[in-house]
N, C-alpha and C positions, 0 to 999 in steps of 0.2 A: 332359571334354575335357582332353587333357595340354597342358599350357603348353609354348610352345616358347622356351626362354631364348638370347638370343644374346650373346654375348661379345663385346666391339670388341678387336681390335687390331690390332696397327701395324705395318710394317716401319718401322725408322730407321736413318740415320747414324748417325757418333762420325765428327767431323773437330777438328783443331788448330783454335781460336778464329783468327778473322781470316784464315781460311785455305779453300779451295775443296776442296780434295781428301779426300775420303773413306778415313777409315783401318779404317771398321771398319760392317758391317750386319748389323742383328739383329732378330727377332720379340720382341714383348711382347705381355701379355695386361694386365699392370701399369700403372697410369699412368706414363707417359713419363716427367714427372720423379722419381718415385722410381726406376725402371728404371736412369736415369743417375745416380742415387744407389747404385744399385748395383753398378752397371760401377765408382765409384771408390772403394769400402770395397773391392770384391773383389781390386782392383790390390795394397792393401795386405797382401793375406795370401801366406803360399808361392805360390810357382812362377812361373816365369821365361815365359809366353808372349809372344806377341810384343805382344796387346793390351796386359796388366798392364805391362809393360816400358815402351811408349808413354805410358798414362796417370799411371806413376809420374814419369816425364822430365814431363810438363805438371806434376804439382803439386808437383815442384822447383822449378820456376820459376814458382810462384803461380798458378795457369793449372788448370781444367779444362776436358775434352772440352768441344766446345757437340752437341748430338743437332739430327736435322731429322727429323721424320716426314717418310719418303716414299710412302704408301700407309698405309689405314687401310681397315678391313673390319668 
């Protein structure tokens, strides 16, 4: 009989801590918080998007993203 393996993952945010509005939504397969560990090493490498641009402005200012799971599957 073949095993049938399932996978969880998540839709989430990325908003400004203390702040309502949503700057940014993504799929993970990864646990959430390494996922947002990832979103802020990747800000530090090349290229100008407009997320890396966002999260670098936050850890200017001592600050990173906070993530909300909004659906999980």
């Amino acid at each position: 009989m073949q095993q049938i393996h399932s996978t969880e993952w998540h839709i989430y945010a990325l908003r400004e801590p203390s702040k309502t509005e949503i700057r940014y939504i993504g799929k993970t397969v990864v646990p959430i918080k390494r996922r947002l560990n990832q979103h802020v090493y990747d800000s530090s490498r090349e290229g100008k998007t407009h997320k890396r641009c966002w999260i670098r402005s936050l850890i200017a200012k001592g600050k990173t993203p906070d993530i909300d799971i909004l659906y999980s599957g």
